[in-house]
N, C-alpha and C positions, 0 to 999 in steps of 0.2 A: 366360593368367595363372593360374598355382596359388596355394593355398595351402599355406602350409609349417607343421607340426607336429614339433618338438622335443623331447624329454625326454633328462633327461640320469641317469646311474647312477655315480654320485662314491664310489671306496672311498677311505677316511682308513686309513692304518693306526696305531690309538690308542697314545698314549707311556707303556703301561704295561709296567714292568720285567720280568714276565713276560708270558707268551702265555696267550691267552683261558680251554684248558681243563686246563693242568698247568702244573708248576712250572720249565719249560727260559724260560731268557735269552732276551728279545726284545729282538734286537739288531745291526741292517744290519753290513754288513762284515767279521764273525768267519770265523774258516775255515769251509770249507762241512762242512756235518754233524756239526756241534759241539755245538751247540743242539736236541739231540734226543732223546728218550727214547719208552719204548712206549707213551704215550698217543698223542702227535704223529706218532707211527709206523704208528699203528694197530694195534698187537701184539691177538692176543686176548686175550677177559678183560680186556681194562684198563678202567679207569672215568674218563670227566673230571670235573672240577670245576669250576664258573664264578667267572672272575674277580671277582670283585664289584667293584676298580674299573676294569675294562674295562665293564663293567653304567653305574655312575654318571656313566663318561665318556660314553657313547655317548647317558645320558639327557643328559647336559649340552648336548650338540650338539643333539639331539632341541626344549630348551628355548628355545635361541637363535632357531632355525626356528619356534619357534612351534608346534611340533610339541603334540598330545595324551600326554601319557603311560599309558599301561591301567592298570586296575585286576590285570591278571596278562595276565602273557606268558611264552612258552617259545618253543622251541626243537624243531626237526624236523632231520631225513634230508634230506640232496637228493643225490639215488644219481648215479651220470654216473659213468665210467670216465675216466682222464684219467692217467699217469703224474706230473705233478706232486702229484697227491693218492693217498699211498696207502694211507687207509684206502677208497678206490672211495667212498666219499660225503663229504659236506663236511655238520659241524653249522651250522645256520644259522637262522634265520626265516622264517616263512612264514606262517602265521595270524593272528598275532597279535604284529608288532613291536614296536620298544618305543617308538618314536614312530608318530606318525599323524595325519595332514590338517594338516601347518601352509604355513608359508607365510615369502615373502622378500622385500624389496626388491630388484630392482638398479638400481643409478642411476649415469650416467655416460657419455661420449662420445655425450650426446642422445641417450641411454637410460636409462627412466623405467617401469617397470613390475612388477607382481607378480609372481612365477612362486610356484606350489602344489606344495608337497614330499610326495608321496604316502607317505613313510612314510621312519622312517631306523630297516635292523634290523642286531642284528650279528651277524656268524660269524666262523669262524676263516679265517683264508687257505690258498692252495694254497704250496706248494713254488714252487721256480723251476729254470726249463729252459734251458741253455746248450747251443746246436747249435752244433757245430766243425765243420765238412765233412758227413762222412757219422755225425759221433757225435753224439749229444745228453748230457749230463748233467745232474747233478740233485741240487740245493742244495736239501735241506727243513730248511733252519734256520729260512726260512720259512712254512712248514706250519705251523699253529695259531697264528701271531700273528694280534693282535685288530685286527679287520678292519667298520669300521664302512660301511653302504654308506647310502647318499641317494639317492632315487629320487624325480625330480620329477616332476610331470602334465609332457603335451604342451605346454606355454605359450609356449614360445620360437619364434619363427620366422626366427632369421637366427644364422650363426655367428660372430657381432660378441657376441648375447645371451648366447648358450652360454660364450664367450669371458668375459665381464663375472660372470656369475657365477661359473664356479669361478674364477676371482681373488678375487671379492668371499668367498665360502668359503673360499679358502684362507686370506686373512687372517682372518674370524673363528675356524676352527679353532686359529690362531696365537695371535690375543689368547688364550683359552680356556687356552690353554697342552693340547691333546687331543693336536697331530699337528706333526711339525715342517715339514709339507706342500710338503718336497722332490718332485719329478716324477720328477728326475731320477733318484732313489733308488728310486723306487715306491712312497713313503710315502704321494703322494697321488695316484691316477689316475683316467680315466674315463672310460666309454663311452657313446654316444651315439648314439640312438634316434632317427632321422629319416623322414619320409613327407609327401607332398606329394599333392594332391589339387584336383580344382575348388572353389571354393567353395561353401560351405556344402552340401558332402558330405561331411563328416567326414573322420577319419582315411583315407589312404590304406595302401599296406604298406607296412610296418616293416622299416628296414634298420637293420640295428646296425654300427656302426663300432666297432675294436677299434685299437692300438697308439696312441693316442694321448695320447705322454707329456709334451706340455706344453701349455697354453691356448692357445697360438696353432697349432698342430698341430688344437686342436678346432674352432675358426674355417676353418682352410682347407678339412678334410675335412669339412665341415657344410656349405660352401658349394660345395664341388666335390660332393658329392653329389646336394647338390637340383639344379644346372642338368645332372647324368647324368640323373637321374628325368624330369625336366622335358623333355629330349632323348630319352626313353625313349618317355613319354607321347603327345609329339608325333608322334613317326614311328609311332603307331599300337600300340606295344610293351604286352608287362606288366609291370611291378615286383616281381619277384620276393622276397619273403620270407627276408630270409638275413641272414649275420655276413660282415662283409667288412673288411678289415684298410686301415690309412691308412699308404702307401707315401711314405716323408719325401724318398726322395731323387727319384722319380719325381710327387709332389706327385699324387697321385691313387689312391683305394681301387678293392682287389682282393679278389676271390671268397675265403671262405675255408672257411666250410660254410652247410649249410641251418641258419636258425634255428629252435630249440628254444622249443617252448612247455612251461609250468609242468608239463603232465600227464606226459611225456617225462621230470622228474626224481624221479616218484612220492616226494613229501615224504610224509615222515609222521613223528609226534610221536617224537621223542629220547627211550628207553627210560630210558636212565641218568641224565636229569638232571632233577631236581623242575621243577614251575614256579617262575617269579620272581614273590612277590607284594611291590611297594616298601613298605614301612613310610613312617611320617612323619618318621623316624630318616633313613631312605636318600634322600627327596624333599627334607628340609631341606637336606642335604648336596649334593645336587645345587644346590637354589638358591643356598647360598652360593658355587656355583662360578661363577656368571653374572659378567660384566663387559658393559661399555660396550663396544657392539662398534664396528668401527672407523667403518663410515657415518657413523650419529649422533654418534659423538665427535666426525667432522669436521667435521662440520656447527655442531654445540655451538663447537669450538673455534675455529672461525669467526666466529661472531656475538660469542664471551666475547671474544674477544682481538683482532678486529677485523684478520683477515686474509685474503687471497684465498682461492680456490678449492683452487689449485695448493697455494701453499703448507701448507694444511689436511690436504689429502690427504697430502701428502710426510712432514708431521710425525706425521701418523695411520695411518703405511704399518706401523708394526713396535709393537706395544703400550709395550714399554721405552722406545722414542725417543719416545713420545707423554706417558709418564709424567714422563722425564728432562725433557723440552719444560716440562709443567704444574708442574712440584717449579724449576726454574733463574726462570722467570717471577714464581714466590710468593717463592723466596728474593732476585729484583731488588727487589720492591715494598717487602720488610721495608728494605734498603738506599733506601729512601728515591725510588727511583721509579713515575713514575704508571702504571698496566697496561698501559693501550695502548700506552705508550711501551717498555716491558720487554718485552712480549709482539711486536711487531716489531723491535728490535733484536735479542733472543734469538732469534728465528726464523731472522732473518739472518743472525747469525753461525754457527749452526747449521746451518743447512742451508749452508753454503758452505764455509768456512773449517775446522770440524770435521769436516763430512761426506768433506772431500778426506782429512784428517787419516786417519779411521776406514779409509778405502779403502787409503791406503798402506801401513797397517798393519795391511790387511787382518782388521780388524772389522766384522763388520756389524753393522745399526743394531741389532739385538736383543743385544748384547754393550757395546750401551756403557754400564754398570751398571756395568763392568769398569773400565776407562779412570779414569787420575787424576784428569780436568777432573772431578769433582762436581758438580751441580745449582749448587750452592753458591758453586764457585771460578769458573763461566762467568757467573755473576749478579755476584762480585765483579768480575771483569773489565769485566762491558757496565756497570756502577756507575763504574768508573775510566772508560771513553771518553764516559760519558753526563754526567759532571762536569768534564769538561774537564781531567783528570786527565793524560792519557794522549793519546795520538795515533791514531789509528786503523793506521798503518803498525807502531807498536811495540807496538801490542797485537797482532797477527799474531805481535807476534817472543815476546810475552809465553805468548800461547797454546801455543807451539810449545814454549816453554822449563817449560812446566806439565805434562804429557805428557812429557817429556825427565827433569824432575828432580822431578817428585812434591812443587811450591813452590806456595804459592798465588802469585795474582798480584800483590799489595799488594806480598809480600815480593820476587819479581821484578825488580819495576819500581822499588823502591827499591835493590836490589842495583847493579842495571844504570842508575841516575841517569836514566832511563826518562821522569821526571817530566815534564807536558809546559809548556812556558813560557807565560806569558800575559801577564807584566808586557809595556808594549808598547813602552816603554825600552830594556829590553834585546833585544826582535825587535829595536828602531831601530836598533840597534849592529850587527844581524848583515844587514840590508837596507843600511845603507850600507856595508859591505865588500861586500855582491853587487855596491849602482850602480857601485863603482871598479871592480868586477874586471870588470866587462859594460859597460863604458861604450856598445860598437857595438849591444850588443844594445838597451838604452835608446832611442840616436839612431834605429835600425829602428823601434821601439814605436813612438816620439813620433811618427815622419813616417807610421805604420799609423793613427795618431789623426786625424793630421791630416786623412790619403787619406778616411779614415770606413772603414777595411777592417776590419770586425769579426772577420773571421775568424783574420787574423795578428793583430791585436793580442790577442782573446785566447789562440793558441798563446804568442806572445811574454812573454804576463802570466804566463802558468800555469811556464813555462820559471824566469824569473825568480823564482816563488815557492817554483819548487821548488826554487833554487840557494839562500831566504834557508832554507827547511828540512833544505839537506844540510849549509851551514853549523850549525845549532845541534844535526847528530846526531839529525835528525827529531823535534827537541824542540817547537820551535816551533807557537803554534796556528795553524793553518794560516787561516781568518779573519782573525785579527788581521795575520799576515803579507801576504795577499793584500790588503787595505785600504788598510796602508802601500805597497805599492809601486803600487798604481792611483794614489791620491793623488800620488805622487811623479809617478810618471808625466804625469796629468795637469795637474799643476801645481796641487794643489788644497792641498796640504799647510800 
């Protein structure tokens, strides 16, 4: 039995409109080599300049983590040859980043633990390599965009943890509003440091795992790793020191070179760029970037609103849908209902009924700020079913027609005589044209009573109550209507 030691090396790349050290577009999917000029180029002579808020974004991340921030930081050389980079080194950090020793929750799927972020610095990115057959090309649109990296201690020991956390990062870099923390894009990637050993003998060697462009890609090659090491181990083998690439369609990492220690990329301090010393100007501005991040909010919105797990997490998954959530809740309670009752109905129609909506038309949850329904008109809406207003079947049709035509629902549901009936008079009138027009179905119920067959009579009842609500045009309260025709049924009326 070993044990396993994890760290993981997470880049973001920050949503700032230009690139870290000149003034070219940062910006995925423009033609390739558009976005470039002779600082990003490496031309001689050139000078960079630091973003400053590639700078404020990267402390903002830095603060969320629990990160330290220095009293002054800079920037170094890190030399390596490499054709995606062509000035042959990359500006980066190294001494002194700009966060330092914080720390994280993760918590979830019966994972509950800290992991220690040994420091979050930033640099600029490399270009990008496209191999066709025997050609390679080369996109440096992405050269110098601002490229923040997170480097945790060893604390993780399973590719479930590793898994857990960058999800759990991805969404707070999201609330943040820093990264729009697509994989798929390479906005947001990661590599991951694995070594396994006997117990309490520390660290064993260090394998680095490379292509791994989605969370669950980090989970497999994390865990296919350690039982190759572990298989390594046991037949007597050594664990050799190296970068090894995670193979998606063969589900299993390959050789890809010897890994590289720090001394190997001779850093040394950035001639051209002053140090960074924050001001109280630049740390204030960082702190007003903080927000609730999504854990605790779900947690929070849990206990405030009085709903599960699931549903917490779901409405806490995208910052906007979690805000839209808290803002349609405050505007049911001004409409006269009580929170816990707003706060679960709103949940529910949200997460079902809208969420289909968003998907069809293809929104997702961070875009429904966008969308007709307002905070406002889903509040009026769950106000009209929660008053008995409305029906629950026409308020589907109400929702749909709010989204369609830009109405609130009052106006809606009054257009369309929507209104739902209650007097029990007039259900009486629409329940006895069902009894006449079902008389066999009736004789069926009555002799399902007699039998004591609970289970036909009530298909039988439900049948019938739903023919006296097609009669009234789904107006009918479905209560009142179900009441009368048990009654009748049983003879109790």
């Amino acid at each position: 039995m070993y044990q396993t030691f994890i760290g993981l090396e997470v880049h973001i790349h920050l949503l700032t409109k230009t690139k870290v050290f000149c003034g070219c577009r940062s910006a995925f999917g423009d033609e390739p080599n558009t976005n470039v000029c002779p600082v990003c180029l490496g031309y001689p002579g050139v000078m960079p300049a630091l973003n400053i808020e590639a700078m404020r974004m990267g402390c903002l991340v830095a603060r969320a983590l629990n990160c330290r921030i220095p009293e002054k930081t800079w920037f170094e050389r890190k030399q390596y040859f490499y054709p995606d980079m062509p000035k042959n080194y990359q500006i980066s950090q190294f001494a002194s980043p700009l966060g330092q020793e914080g720390w994280v929750e993760i918590e979830g799927g019966g994972i509950n633990k800290r992991v220690r972020i040994r420091e979050c610095h930033l640099e600029e990115d490399a270009g990008k390599m496209i191999h066709t057959g025997a050609v390679s090309l080369l996109d440096y649109n992405r050269a110098g965009v601002s490229l923040l990296e997170i480097v945790t201690e060893p604390d993780m020991e399973s590719g479930e943890e590793a898994e857990l956390f960058v999800q759990q990062l991805r969404r707070a870099v999201r609330y943040l509003g820093v990264c729009d923390g697509n994989m798929e894009e390479g906005s947001l990637r990661a590599d991951a440091n694995v070594s396994i050993n006997l117990p309490g003998r520390g660290l064993g060697s260090k394998v680095e795992i490379k292509n791994l462009n989605s969370s669950r890609f980090i989970r497999l090659g994390l865990n296919y790793e350690v039982k190759r090491q572990a298989a390594m181990l046991d037949a007597g083998k050594v664990v050799v020191q190296e970068t090894r690439l995670w193979n998606e369609n063969r589900d299993e990492t390959a050789p890809m070179r010897t890994k590289e220690n720090a001394k190997d990329y001779r850093y040394f301090p950035e001639p051209d760029l002053p140090a960074f010393t924050p001001d109280e100007a630049f740390l204030a501005s960082v702190d007003a970037g903080l927000v609730e991040l999504p854990l605790p909010r779900s947690k929070r919105v849990k206990a405030d609103y009085g709903l599960n797990d699931e549903q917490a997490f779901l409405l806490c998954e995208e910052k906007a849908f979690a805000d839209y959530y808290e803002s349609a809740v405050n505007e049911a309670c001004k409409l006269g209902l009580e929170k816990k009752d707003a706060a679960g109905r709103v949940a529910n129609r949200l997460l079902t009924e809208v969420k289909h909506i968003l998907s069809r038309e293809n929104i997702d949850e961070a875009g429904i700020g966008t969308v007709k329904l307002s905070p406002r008109r889903l509040a009026e809406l769950t106000a009209l079913v929660a008053g008995g207003n409305i029906s629950n079947k026409n308020a589907k049709q109400a929702l749909e027609a709010v989204f369609a035509e830009d109405k609130d629902p009052a106006e809606i549901v009054k257009e369309r005589g929507w209104e739902q009936i209650n007097d029990p008079a007039l259900i009486a009138g629409a329940v006895k044209q069902v009894w006449d027009a079902e008389a066999e179905t009736v004789r069926s119920a009555r002799a399902a009573i007699e039998a004591d067959n609970q289970k036909k009579v009530k298909s039988l009842t439900a049948y019938l109550v739903g023919k006296v609500l097609a009669a009234t045009g789904g107006r009918a309260a479905p209560e009142v209507a179900g009441r009368q025709v048990e009654a009748l049924l049983r003879g109790t009326d």
